[in-house]
GUGU-870605 format. One line per 4 residues: their letters; for each residue x, y, z of C-alpha. Coordinates in nm, 3 decimals, decimal comma. Each point is the difference from the previous one (the first is absolute). Layout:
<nodes>
a> X:Y:Z; ...
</nodes>
This chain:
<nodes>
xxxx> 12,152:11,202:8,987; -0,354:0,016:-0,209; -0,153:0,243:0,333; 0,402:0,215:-0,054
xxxx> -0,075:0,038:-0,362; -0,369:0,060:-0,011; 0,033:0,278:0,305; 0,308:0,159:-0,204
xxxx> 0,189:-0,028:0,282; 0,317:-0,003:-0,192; -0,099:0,335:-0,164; 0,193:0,342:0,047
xxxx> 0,321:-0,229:0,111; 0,269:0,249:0,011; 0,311:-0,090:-0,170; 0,284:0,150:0,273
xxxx> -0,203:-0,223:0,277; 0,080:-0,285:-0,269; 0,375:0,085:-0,028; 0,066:0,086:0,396
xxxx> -0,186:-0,363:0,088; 0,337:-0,128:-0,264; 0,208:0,173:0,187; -0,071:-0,204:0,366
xxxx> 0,003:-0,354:-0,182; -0,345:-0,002:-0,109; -0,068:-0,072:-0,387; -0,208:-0,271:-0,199
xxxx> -0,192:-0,241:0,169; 0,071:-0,322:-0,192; -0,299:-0,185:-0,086; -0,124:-0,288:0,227
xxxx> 0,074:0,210:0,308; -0,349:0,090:0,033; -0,311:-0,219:0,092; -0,154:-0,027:-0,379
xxxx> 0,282:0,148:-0,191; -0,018:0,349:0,085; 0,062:0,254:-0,019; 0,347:-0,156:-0,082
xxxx> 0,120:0,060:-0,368; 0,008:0,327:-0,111; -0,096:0,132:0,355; 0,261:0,148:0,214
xxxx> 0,025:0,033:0,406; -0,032:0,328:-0,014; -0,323:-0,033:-0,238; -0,161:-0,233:0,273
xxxx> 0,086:0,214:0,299; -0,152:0,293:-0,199; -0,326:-0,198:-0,083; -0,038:-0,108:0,392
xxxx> -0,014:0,365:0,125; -0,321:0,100:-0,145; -0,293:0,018:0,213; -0,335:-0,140:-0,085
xxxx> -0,364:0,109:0,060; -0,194:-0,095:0,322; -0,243:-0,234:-0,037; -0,285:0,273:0,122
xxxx> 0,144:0,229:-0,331; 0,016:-0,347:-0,224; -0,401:-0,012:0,106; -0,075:0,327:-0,119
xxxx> 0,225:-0,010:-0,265; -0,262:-0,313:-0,078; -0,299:0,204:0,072; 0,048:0,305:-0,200
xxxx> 0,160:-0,253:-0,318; 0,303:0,227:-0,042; 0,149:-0,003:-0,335; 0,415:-0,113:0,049
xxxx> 0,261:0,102:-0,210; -0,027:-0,239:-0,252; -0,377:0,092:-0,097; -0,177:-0,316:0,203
xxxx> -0,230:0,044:0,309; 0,106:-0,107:0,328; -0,246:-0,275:0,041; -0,011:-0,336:0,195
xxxx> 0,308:-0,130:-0,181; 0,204:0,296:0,128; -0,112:-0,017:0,345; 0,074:-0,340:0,028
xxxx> 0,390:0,076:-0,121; -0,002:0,249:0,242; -0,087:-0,205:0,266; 0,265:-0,222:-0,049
xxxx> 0,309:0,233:-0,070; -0,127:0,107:0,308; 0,062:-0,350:0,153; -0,315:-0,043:0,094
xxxx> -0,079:-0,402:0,009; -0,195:-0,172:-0,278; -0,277:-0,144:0,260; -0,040:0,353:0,114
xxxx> -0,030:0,192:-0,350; -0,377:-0,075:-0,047; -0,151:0,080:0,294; 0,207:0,345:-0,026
xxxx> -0,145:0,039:-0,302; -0,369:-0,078:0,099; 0,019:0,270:0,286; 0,090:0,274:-0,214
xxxx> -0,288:0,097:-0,044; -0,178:0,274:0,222; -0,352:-0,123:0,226; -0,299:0,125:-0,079
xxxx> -0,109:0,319:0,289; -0,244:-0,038:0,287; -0,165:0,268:-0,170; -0,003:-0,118:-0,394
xxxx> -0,111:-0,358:0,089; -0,272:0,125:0,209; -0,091:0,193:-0,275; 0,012:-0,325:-0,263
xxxx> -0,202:-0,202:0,282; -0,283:0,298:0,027; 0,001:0,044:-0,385; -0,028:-0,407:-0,044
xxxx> 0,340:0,019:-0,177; 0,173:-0,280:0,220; -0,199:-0,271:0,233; 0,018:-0,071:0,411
xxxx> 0,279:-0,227:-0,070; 0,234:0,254:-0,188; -0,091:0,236:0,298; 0,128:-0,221:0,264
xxxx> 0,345:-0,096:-0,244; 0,100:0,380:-0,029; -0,004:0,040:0,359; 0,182:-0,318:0,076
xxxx> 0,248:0,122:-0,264; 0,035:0,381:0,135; 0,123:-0,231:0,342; -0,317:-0,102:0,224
xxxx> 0,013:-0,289:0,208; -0,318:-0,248:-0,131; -0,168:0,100:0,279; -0,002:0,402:-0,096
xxxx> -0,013:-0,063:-0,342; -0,385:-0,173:0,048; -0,077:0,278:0,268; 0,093:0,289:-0,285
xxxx> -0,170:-0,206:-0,243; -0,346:-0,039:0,189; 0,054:0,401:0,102; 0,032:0,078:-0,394
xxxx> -0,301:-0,226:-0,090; -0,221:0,198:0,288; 0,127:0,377:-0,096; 0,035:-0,022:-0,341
xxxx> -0,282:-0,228:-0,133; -0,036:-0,096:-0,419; -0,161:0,271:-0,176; 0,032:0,251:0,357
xxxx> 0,253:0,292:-0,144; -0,257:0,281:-0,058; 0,187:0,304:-0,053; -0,255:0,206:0,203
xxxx> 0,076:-0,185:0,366; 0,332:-0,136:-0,037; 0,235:0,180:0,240; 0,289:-0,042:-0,191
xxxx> -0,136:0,279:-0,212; 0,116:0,219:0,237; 0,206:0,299:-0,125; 0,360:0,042:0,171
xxxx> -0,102:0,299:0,174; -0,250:-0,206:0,208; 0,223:-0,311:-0,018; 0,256:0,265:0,192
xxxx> -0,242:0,187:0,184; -0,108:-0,412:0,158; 0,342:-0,089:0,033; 0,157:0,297:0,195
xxxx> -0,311:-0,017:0,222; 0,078:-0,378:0,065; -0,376:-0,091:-0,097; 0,205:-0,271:-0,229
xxxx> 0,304:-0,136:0,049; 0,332:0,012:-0,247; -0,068:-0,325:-0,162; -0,368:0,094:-0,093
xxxx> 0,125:0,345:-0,110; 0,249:-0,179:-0,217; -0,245:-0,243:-0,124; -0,280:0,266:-0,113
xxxx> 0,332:0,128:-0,142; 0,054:-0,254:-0,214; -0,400:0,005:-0,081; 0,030:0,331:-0,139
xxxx> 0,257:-0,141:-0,267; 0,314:0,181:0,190; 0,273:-0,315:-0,098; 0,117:-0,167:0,329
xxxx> 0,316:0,182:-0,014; -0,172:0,328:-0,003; -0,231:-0,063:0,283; 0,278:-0,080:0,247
xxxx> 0,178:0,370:-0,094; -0,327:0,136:0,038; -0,028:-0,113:0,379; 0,396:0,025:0,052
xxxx> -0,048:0,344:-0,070; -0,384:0,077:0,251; 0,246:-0,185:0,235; 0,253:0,185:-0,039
xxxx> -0,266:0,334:0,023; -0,068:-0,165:0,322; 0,292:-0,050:0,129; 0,084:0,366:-0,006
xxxx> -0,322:0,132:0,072; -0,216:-0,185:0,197; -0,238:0,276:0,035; -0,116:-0,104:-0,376
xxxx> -0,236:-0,264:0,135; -0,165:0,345:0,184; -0,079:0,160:-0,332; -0,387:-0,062:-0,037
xxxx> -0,211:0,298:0,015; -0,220:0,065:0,318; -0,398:0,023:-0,011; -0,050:0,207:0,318
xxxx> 0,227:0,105:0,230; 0,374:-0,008:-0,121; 0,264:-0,224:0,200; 0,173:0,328:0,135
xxxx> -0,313:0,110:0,150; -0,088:-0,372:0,151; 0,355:-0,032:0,141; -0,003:0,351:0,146
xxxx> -0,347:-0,072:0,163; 0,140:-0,309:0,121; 0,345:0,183:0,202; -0,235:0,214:0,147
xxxx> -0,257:-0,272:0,097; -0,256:0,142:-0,200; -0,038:-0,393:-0,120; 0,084:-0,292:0,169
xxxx> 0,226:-0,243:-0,164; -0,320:-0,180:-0,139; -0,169:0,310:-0,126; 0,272:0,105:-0,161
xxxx> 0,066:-0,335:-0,171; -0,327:-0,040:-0,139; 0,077:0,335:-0,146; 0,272:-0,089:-0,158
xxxx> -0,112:-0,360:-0,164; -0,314:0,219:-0,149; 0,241:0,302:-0,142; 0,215:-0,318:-0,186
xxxx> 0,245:-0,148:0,224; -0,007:-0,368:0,031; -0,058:-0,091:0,381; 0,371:-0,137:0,007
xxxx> 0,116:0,359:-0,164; -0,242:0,198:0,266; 0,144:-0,195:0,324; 0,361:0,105:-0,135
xxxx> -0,119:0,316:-0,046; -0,168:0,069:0,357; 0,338:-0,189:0,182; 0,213:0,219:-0,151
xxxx> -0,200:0,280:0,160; 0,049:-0,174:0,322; 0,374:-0,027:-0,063; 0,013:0,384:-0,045
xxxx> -0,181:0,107:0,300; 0,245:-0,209:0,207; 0,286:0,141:-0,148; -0,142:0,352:0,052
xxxx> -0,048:-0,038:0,387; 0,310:-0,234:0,019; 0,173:0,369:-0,148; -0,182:0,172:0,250
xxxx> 0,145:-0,150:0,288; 0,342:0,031:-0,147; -0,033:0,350:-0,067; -0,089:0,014:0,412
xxxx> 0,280:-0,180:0,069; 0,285:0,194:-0,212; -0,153:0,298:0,164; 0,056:-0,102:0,355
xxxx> 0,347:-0,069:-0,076; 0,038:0,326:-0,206; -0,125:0,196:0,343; 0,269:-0,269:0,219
xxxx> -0,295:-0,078:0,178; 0,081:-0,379:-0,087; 0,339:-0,110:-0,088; 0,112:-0,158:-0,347
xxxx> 0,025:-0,358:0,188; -0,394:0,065:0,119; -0,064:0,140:-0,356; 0,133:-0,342:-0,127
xxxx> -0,190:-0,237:0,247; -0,318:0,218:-0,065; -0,033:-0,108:-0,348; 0,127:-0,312:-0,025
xxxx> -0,305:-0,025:0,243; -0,228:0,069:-0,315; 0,098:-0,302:-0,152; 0,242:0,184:-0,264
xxxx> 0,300:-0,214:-0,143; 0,338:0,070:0,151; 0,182:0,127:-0,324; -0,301:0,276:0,010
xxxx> 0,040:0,128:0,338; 0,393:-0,028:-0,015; -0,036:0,220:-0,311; -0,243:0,250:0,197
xxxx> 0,202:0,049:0,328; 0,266:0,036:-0,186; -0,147:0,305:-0,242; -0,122:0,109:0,334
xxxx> 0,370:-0,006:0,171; 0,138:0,217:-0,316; -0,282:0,222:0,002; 0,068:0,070:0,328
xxxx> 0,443:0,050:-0,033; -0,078:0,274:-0,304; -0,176:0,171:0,165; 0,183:0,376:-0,003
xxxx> -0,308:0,266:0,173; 0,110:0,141:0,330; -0,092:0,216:0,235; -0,021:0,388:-0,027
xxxx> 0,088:0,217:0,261; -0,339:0,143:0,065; -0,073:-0,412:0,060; 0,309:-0,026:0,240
xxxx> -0,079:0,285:0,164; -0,363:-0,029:0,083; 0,119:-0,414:0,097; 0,233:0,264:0,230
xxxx> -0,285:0,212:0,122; -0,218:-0,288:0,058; 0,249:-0,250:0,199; 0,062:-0,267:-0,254
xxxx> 0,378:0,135:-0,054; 0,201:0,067:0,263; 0,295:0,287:-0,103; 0,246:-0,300:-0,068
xxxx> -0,246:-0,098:-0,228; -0,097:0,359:-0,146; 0,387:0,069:-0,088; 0,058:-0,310:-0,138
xxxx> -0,294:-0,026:-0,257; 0,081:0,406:-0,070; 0,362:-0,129:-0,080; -0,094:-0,267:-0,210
xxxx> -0,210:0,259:-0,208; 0,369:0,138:-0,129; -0,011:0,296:0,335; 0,301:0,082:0,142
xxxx> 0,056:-0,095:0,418; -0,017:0,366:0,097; -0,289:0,053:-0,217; -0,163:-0,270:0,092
xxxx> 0,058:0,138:0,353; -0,171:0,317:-0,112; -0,294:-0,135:-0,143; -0,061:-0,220:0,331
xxxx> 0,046:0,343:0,161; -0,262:0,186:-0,171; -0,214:-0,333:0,102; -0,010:0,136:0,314
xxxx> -0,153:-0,209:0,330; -0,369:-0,086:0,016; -0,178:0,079:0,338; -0,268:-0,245:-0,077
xxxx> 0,050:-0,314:0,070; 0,103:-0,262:-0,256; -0,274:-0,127:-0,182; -0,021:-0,417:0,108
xxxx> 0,094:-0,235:-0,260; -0,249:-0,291:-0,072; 0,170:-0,327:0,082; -0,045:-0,078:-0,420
xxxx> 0,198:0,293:-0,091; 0,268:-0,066:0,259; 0,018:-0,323:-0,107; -0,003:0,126:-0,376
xxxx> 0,260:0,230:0,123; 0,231:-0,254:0,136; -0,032:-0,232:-0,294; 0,144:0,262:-0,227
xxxx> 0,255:0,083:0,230; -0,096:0,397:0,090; 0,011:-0,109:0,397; 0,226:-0,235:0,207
xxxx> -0,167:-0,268:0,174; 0,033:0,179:0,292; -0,195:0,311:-0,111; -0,208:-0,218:-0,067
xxxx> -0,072:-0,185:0,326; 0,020:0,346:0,173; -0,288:0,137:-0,214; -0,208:-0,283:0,031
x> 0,011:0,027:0,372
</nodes>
């Protein structure tokens, strides 16, 4: 009842809520009811439901609450007292209210108690108990310890040669060219006063840089050559692959960045002869000297995926139904002239030109008939001929004989 009272948790009790809880059968509580008396009395049902609904701090917000000494409503500070009532309207058990209490507190950094071991602030033994605290097995903790006591000797932190001087542009310019890794960028961070909060949005966001551009890690200037000439002599074999990677680690890339660089060169010149021999391909079946089904088998010979060369003969097969050029007559009639038609043939293409039968006729009259002999087909362009259906097979056969 004290914890009800003291939290005014019976405050701001609205009066209909009281009257509607009388209404269902729910008025005083007599007195006795309740373990120690309360809030029997004066204290209705509906007073009790109404102080049970609140809902109290976390325990993380009763810590800071505790750190910062905020000043409650009744002019006190929130101090030890107050976070130990908290702790138990919260139900937490009595055994377990201390040792709440004692971690509280935040851990000294990696960084700041280097920097009190270096500056003879805290001793070997305070060194090893942060690190122990911040979650080290024994065994780590001594390891970091013995690491701090070799790197960052008593009396060592001259300004002039520590590295953690180091402004954020070269902190960044070292990160993004992985010549240190995100937990010493975040630690030279730290060393440059940035609070630990701040460093971590600091390399959330060159991550997130990264993320979208990778070619970031790219942008160091070049001494010499520049890495569009070095790549270019490279596809053209000007350099070999170690020339040209020597180039590259000596105009800034980092030998990881210049191998990427040079393999996605490769990658390119693949793909440009691996188009090459499509193109080839398409083009034989756009002249029907290979059928769609031979298009198909030719380049999932390549090593393409399926979905890819489904999608090709396929664009191919459209291509070829919209197409809408025909012949002209002066093509019909010099195929005429030259053997390839036969006058079936002649009056039929004439026809399908919009012509008329008779004049049709007429026009295959004015054709006259060649004295010269027909001019002999190439078995290809019989073969071409037959394909797109311009000759019967038995044409065919006859004018290969």
């Amino acid at each position: 009842p004290e914890i009800a009272e003291a939290f005014g948790q019976f405050d701001e009790y609205p009066a209909r809520f009281g009257e509607l809880m009388e209404l269902v059968g729910f008025g005083l509580r007599p007195t006795g009811t309740v373990a120690g008396g309360g809030p029997g009395g004066g204290r209705t049902w509906g007073e009790a439901f109404w102080a049970a609904h609140w809902d109290l701090p976390s325990i993380t917000q009763g810590f800071e609450m505790y750190h910062r000494e905020v000043t409650l409503a009744d002019g006190s500070r929130f101090d030890e007292a107050s976070l130990n009532l908290l702790l138990r309207a919260l139900d937490v058990m009595p055994n377990w209210r201390e040792p709440l209490r004692q971690i509280a507190y935040r851990v000294i950094s990696r960084v700041d108690i280097r920097r009190l071991y270096q500056d003879g602030v805290s001793d070997e033994d305070k060194v090893r108990e942060v690190y122990r605290h911040l979650g080290y097995t024994p065994e780590d903790a001594d390891a970091l310890t013995e690491m701090v006591k070799i790197r960052y000797p008593r009396g060592g932190g001259d300004d002039k040669d520590d590295l953690r001087q180091l402004t954020l542009t070269r902190i960044k310019e070292a990160y993004f060219r992985r010549l240190i890794d995100r937990e010493e960028a975040f630690e030279k961070l730290v060393a440059l006063d940035h609070s630990e909060e701040d460093a971590e949005l600091v390399l959330s966001i060159w991550d997130f840089d990264l993320e979208w551009n990778p070619s970031l890690r790219f942008e160091v200037p070049f001494k010499d050559l520049s890495r569009s000439v070095i790549t270019d002599a490279y596809r053209r074999g000007v350099f070999d692959f170690n020339r040209a990677l020597v180039e590259l680690v000596e105009g800034g890339l980092t030998q990881d960045d210049a191998e990427i660089v040079l393999e996605l060169e490769d990658v390119k010149l693949e793909a440009e002869l691996t188009d090459m021999e499509i193109d080839l391909i398409l083009q034989d079946a756009r002249a029907l000297d290979i059928t769609l089904a031979e298009a198909e088998t030719r380049l999932l010979g390549l090593g393409l995926e399926v979905a890819r060369v489904t999608f090709l003969v396929r664009r191919e097969e459209l291509r070829q139904l919209t197409k809408t050029r025909t012949l002209t007559v002066s093509h019909i009639s010099r195929a005429l002239r030259d053997g390839i038609f036969t006058d079936a043939v002649f009056l039929e293409k004439v026809e399908a030109l919009g012509y008329t039968a008779d004049d049709a006729s007429v026009l295959l009259g004015l054709e006259g008939r060649p004295e010269q002999a027909k001019r002999q087909l190439s078995r290809s362009e019989v073969e071409r001929l037959l394909r797109r259906q311009e000759i019967t097979a038995a044409d065919a056969l006859a004018r290969l004989d």
